[in-house]
N, C-alpha and C positions, 0 to 999 in steps of 0.2 A: 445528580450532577447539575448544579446551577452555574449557569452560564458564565456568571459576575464571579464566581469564586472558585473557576480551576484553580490549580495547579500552574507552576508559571515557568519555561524553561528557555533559554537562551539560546534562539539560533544567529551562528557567527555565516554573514554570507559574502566573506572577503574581509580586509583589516578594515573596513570604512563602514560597514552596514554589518548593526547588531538589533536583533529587534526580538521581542517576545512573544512566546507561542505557547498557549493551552496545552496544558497536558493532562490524557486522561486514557491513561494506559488500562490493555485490558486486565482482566482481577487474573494476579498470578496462585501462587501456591498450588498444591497438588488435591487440595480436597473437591468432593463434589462440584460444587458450584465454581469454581476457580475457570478459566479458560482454557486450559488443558482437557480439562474432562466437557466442557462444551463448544467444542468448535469444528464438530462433525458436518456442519453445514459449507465451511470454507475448507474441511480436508477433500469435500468432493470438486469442489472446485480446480483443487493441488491435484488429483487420482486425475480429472479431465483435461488437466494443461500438461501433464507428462510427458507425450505422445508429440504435442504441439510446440513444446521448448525443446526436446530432443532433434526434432526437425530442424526449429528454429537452428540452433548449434550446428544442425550436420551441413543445412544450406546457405546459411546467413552470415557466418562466421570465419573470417580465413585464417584457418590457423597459419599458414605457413609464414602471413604477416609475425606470429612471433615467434617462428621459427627460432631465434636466437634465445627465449627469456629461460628462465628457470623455473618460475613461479608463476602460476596463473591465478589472477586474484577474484575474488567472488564476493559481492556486497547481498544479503539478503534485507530489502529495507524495510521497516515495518516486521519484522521478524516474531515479537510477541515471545510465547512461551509456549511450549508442549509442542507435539509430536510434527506436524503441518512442516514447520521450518527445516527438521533434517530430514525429513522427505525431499522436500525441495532440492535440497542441497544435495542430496546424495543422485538425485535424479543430473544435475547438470554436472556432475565430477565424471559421472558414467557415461555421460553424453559426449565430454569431452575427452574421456578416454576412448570410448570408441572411434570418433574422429579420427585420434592419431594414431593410433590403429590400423585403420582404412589408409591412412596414407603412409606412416610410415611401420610398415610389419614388424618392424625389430621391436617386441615386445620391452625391451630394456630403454627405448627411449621415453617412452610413455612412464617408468618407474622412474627415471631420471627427474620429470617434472613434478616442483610440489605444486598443491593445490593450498592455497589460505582463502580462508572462508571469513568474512567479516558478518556477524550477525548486529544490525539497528534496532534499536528503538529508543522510546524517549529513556531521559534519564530515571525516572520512576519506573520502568518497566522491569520487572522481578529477574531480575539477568542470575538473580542466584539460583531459582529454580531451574532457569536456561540452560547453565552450566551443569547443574547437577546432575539434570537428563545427559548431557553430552559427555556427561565420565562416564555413565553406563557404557556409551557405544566407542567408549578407544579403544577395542584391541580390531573393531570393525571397521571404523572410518576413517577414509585416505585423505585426509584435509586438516592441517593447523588451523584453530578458529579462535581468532579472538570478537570480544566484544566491543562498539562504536555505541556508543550511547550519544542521542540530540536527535533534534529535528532535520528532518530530511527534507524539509524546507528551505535549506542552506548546503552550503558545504560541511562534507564528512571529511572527505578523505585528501591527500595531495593531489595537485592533479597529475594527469594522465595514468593514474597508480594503478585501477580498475579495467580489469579485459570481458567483465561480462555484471550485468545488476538486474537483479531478479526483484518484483516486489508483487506482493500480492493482497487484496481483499486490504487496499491500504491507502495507495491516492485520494479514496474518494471521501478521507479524513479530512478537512478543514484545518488549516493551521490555529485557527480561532472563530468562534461564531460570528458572524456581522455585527458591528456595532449596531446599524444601523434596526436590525430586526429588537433589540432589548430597549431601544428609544420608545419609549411611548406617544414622545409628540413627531415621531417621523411615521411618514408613510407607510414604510416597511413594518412598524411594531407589528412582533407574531402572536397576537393574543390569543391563549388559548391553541393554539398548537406548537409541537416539536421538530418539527420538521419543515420545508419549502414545496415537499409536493402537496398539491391540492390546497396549497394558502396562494395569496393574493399576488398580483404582478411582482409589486413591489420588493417582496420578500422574494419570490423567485430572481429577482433581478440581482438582487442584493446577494444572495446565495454563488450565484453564477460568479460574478464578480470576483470575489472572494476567494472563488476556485479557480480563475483563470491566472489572479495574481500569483496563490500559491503554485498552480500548475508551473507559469513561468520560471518562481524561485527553482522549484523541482527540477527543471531542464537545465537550466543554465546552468545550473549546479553539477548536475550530470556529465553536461557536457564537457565541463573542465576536470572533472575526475578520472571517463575513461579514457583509456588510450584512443589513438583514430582504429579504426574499423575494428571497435566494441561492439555489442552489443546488448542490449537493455527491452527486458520482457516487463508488462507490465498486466496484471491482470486487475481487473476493477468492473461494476457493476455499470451498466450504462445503459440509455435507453433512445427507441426511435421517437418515442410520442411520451406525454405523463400517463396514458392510460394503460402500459407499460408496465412501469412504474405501479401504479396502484394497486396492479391484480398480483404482484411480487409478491411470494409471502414476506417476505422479510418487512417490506412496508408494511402488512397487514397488521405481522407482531407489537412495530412500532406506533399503526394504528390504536390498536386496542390498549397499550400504555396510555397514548394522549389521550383517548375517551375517561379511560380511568380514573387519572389524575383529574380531569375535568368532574370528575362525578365525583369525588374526596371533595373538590374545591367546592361544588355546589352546594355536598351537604357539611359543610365547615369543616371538613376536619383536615382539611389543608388550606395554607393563603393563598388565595387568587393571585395575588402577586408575585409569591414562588412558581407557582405554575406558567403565566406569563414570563418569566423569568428562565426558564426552563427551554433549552434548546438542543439540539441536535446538533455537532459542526459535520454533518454529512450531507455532501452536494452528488447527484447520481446525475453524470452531465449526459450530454446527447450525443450522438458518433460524431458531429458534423461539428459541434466545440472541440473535442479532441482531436482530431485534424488541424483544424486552424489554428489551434494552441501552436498545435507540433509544426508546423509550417510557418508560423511567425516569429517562433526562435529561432531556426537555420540552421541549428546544429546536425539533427536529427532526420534521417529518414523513414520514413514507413516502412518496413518490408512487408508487413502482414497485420490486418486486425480484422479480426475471427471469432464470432460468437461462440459461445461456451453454453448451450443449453441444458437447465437443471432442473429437476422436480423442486429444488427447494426455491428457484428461482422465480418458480411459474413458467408454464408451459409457453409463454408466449412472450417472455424477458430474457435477457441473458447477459452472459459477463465477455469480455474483450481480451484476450492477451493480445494486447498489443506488443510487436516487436519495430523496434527502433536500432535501426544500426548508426552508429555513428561515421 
C-alpha cells in the first residue's frame, strides 16, 4: 500500500463540499487469506460489545419517540465482508425487538415493524461477496438490507432517515494519510516507519490532526442523518498513554512489518523510498481526544464509553464502545 497511490473515492459532504479520500478496503473474496477468514481478532471484539449495545438500546434509546414509524433504520458503517457485520446486525434487530416487547406485549406489534439494514463501506469494498453471504441467511433474517457504498467521512444517507448507527474496528481509519508525514522537507516526514506511534512529535501531531478533521466530518454527518434521540455506538481502539499502545499486539504485528520492510530496504531489495513512502492511515487517539471531538460538535451526547478488554488487545489496552445519543 503506498501512500501516494491509493485508490481515490469521492466523499459528497452536502452540495458545496466534495473532496477525496483513499481507499483501501479490506481483501474480500472467500479464500484463505481474504478478510472473511481473518478477522477473528475484530469478531471478538463484535462477541464483547453484544451485551453493551443490547443495553445500550434497552436504556439509551426511547422507542416510544417512534412510536409512530413503520421502519426502523440501521446503518452498519465500515461494514467490510464476512461474518462480523450480520452478527452485529442481528445482535441490535434482537435488541430492539425485545424492547418492544418489554413495552409493548402485543407480539403482533413488534411483527408490524420492518427493520432495513444499510451495510457501508467504500466503493471498492467486495459488496458482492457481502451479499452473497446474506442470501444464505434469508429465510433467517428479519431486516431488508441494502448496500450504501462511500466514505463515511461525509454524508450517506438523507437526513434524519437513520434511528440507530453501529460502527466498528473502523473510525480509527484515516480518510487519507497526512500529507505532511510523505513531505521529505517537512518536519513531520515519517522515515522509515508506518505508523505515528513511537515516531516523532511532528508525525503524532500531524496524525492527530488529521483524525480530529475527519472525526468532525464523521459527526456532523451523523448528526444530520439520524433522527433526534438516535442513537450511535462506536467501537474503535484507543488508548490512555502510547505505552498502551505499544505493548498492543496489533501494533506489535504492525511493528514487525515496518522492521521488515526496513531490513528488505537495507539489503536492496526494496527502495528506500517506497518504504519511506509507505504509511499506515491509522490514528489510535486518547479517551480525552474523543471527548472533546464529541463535545465540540454539539450534536451528540455521551451516554457511555467503556473499555472492552482483550487478549488480542493486550492485557493492558483496550477498545471503546462509545454510545452517543443524539
Amino acid at each position: 500500500m503506498d501512500s501516494s497511490g491509493g485508490k481515490k473515492e469521492v466523499s459528497m459532504d452536502g452540495a458545496d463540499r466534495v473532496k477525496p479520500v483513499e481507499s483501501y478496503p479490506m481483501k474480500g473474496g472467500d479464500e484463505q487469506t481474504s478478510y472473511s477468514h481473518n478477522s477473528q481478532y475484530q469478531g471478538e471484539g463484535v462477541n464483547a460489545s453484544k451485551v453493551l449495545i443490547s443495553d445500550a438500546i434497552e436504556n439509551s434509546i426511547s422507542l416510544k419517540e417512534f412510536s409512530t414509524i413503520s421502519t426502523f433504520r440501521v446503518a452498519d458503517l465500515g461494514c467490510s465482508v464476512g461474518p462480523n457485520t450480520f452478527s452485529v446486525v442481528q445482535n441490535i434487530v434482537g435488541a430492539v425487538e425485545r424492547k418492544l416487547l418489554l413495552l409493548l406485549p402485543d407480539e403482533g406489534v413488534v411483527l408490524l415493524l420492518d427493520f432495513e439494514v444499510f451495510f457501508n463501506d467504500h466503493y471498492s469494498n467486495d459488496f458482492n461477496t457481502l451479499f452473497s453471504s446474506l442470501a444464505s441467511k434469508a429465510g433467517r433474517r428479519r431486516y431488508f438490507a441494502a448496500g450504501v457504498p462511500g466514505s463515511f467521512h461525509g454524508r450517506l444517507f438523507p437526513k434524519a432517515s437513520l434511528h440507530f448507527v453501529h460502527s466498528s474496528y473502523a473510525v480509527q481509519w484515516l480518510s487519507r494519510v497526512p500529507d505532511e508525514v510523505k513531505d521529505e522537507t517537512s518536519p513531520a516526514w515519517n522515515k522509515g516507519k508506518i505508523l505515528s506511534v513511537e515516531a516523532k512529535q511532528e508525525v503524532q501531531e500531524a496524525y492527530s490532526a488529521r483524525f480530529a478533521q475527519d472525526m468532525e466530518a464523521f459527526l456532523q454527518a451523523r448528526a444530520d442523518e439520524l433522527v433526534g434521540g438516535g442513537l450511535m455506538v462506536l467501537i474503535f481502539p484507543y488508548t490512555k498513554s502510547p505505552v498502551y499502545v505499544e505493548k498492543a499486539l496489533f501494533y506489535r504485528l504492525w511493528r514487525i512489518l515496518e522492521l521488515a520492510l526496513n531490513d528488505m530496504a537495507d539489503k536492496g531489495r526494496l527502495d528506500e523510498a517506497k518504504v519511506n513512502s509507505f504509511n499506515i492511515p491509522i490514528h489510535i487517539p486518547y479517551a480525552h481526544e474523543i471527548q472533546k471531538l464529541v463535545e465540540e460538535n454539539g450534536s451528540f451526547t455521551i451516554v457511555k464509553m467503556q473499555p472492552l478488554t482483550s487478549p488480542a488487545m493486550g492485557s493492558i489496552s483496550s477498545r471503546s464502545p462509545l454510545d452517543a445519543r443524539k
